[in-house]
Backbone as CSV, one residue per row, in Angstrom:
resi,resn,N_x,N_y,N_z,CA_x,CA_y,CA_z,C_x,C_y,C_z
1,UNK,-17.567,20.456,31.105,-16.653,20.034,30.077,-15.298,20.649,30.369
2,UNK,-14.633,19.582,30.614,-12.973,20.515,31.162,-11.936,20.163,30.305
3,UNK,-10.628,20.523,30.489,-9.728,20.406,29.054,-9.748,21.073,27.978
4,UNK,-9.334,20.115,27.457,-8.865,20.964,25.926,-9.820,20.731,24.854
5,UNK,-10.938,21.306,24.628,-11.348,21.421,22.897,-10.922,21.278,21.729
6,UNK,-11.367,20.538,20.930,-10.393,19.998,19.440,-10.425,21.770,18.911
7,UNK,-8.926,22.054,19.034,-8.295,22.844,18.013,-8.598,24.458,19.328
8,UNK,-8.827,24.067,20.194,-8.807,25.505,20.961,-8.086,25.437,22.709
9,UNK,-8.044,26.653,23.385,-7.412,26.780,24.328,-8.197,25.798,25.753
10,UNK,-7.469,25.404,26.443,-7.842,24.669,27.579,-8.965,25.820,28.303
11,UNK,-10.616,24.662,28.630,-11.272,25.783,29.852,-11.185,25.469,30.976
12,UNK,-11.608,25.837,31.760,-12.261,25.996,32.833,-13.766,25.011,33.196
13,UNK,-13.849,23.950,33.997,-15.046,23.835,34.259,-16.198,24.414,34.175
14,UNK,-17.375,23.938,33.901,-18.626,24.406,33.871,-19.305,25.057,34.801
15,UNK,-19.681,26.420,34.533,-19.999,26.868,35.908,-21.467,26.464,36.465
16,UNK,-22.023,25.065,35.785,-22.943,24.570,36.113,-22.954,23.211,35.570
17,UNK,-23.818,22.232,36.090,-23.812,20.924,35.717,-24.908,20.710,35.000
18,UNK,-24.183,20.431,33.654,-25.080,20.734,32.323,-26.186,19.160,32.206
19,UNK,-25.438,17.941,33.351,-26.875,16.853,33.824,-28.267,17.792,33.592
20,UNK,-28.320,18.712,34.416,-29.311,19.159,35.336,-29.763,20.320,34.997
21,UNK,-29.418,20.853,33.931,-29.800,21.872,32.779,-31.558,21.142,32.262
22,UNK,-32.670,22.244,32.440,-33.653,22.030,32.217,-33.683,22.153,30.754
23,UNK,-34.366,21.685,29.426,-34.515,21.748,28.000,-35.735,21.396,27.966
24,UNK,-36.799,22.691,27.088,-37.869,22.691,26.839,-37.655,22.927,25.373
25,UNK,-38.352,22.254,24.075,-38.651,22.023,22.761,-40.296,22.422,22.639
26,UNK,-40.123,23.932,21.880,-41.648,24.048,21.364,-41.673,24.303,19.719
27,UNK,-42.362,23.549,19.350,-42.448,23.845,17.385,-43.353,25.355,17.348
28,UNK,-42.993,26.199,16.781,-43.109,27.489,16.017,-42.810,26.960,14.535
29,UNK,-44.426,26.506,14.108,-44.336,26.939,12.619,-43.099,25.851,11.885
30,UNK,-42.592,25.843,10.833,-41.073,25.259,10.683,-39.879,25.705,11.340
31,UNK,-39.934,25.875,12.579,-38.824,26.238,13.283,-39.262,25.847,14.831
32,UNK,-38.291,25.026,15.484,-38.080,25.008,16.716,-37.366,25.689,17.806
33,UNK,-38.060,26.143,18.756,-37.292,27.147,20.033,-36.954,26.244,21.078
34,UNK,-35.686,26.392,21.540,-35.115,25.213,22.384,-35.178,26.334,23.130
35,UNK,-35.666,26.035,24.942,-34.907,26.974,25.689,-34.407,25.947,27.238
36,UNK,-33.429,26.595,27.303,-32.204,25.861,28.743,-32.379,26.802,29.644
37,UNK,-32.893,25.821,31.174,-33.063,27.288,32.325,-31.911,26.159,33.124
38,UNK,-31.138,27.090,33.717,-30.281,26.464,34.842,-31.232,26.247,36.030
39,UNK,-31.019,25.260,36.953,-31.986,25.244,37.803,-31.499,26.156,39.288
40,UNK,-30.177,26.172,39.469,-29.566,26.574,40.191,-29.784,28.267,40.652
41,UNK,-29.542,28.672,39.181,-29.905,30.361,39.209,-30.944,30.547,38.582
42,UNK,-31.822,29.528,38.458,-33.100,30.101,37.185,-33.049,30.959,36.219
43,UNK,-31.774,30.831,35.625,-31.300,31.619,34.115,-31.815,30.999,32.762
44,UNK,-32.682,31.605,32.144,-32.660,30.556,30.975,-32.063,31.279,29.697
45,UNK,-31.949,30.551,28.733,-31.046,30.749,27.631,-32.036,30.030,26.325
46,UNK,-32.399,30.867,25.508,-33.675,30.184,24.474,-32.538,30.467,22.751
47,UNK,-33.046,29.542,22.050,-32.501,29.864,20.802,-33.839,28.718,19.517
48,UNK,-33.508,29.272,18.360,-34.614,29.008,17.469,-33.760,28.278,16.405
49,UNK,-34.064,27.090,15.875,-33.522,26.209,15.027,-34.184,25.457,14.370
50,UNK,-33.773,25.051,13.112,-34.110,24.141,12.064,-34.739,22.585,12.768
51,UNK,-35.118,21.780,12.297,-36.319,21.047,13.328,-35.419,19.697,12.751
52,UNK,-35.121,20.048,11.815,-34.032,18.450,10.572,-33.017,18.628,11.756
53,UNK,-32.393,19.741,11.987,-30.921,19.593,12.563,-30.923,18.702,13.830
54,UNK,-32.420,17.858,14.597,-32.505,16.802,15.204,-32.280,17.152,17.026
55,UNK,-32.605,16.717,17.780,-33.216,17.252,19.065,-31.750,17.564,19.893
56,UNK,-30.773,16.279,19.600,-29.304,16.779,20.654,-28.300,18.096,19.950
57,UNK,-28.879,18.085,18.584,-27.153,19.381,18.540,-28.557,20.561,18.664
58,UNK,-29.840,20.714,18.610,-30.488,21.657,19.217,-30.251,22.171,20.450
59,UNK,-30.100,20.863,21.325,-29.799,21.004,22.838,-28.709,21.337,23.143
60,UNK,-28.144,21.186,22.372,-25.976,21.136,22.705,-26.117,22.861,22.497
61,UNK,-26.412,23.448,21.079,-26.273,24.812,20.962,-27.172,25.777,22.090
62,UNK,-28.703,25.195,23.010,-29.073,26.011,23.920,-28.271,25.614,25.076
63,UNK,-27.592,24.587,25.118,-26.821,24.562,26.917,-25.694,25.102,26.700
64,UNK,-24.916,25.674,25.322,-23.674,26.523,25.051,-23.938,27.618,25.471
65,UNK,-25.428,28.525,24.687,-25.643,29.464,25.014,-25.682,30.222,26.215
66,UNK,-26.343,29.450,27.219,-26.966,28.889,28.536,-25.542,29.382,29.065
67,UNK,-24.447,28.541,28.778,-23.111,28.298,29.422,-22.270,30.381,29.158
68,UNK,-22.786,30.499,28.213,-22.139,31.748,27.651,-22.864,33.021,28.461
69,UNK,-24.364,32.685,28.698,-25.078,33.629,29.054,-24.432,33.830,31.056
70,UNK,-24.299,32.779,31.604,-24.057,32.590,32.875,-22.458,32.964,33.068
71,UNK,-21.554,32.829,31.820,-20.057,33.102,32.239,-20.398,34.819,32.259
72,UNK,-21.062,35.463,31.083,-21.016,36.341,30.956,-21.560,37.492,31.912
73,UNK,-22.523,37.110,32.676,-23.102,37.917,34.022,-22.114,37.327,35.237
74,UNK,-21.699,36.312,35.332,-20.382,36.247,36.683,-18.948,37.540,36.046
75,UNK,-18.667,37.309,34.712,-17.677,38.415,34.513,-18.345,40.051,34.519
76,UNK,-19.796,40.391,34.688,-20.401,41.449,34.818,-19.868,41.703,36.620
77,UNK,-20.214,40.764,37.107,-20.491,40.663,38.732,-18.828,40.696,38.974
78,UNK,-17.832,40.156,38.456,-16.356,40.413,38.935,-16.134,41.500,38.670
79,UNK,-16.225,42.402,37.668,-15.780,43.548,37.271,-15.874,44.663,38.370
80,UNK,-14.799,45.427,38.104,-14.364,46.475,39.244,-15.597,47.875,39.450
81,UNK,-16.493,48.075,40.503,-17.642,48.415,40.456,-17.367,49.794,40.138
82,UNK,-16.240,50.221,40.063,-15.984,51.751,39.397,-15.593,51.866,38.201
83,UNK,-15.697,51.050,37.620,-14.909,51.296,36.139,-16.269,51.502,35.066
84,UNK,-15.850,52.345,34.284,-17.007,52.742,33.868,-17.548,51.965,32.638
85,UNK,-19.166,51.897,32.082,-19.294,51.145,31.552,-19.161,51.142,30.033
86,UNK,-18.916,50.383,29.713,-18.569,50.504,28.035,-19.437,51.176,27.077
87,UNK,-19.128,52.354,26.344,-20.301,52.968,25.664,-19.738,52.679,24.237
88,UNK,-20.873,53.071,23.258,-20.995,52.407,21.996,-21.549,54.146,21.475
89,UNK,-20.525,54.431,20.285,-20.381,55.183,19.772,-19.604,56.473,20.113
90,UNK,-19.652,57.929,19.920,-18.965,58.815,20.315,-19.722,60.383,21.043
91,UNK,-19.364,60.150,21.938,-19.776,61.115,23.048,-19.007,62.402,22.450
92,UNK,-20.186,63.743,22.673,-20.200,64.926,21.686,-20.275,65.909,22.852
């Protein structure tokens, strides 16, 4: 998906071709688990949703995720291998 998004900043191409994005649907109970494996890197990306909200915006929100999970380990992998890593809370 390239361009501009209604109401947000221009991206960047997909760092995968979301054709070819695998989507598996399993019912849990009243709730459905969508999960998206890239086939490329065998990454998958799972999320749990309402079963009414209907099979494509299920799929749309696991190939976002999918998309978020894969930008987010390439910006792990660019990052400068000395810089130290982000800690959470306060060192005593």
């Amino acid at each position: 998906m390239a361009g501009k998004e209604k109401g947000g900043p221009e991206q960047e191409a997909s760092p995968f071709d979301e054709s070819n994005v695998l989507l598996e649907f399993h019912r849990v109970g009243n709730a459905v688990k969508v999960s998206a494996v890239d086939p490329q890197t065998l990454v998958e990306a799972s999320i749990v949703g309402d079963p009414a909200m209907g099979e494509s915006a299920l799929a749309h929100a696991a190939i976002r995720k999918l998309r978020y999970v894969l930008e987010r380990r390439a910006r792990k992998r660019d990052a400068a291998p000395d810089a130290p890593a982000p800690r959470r809370g306060t060192l005593v």
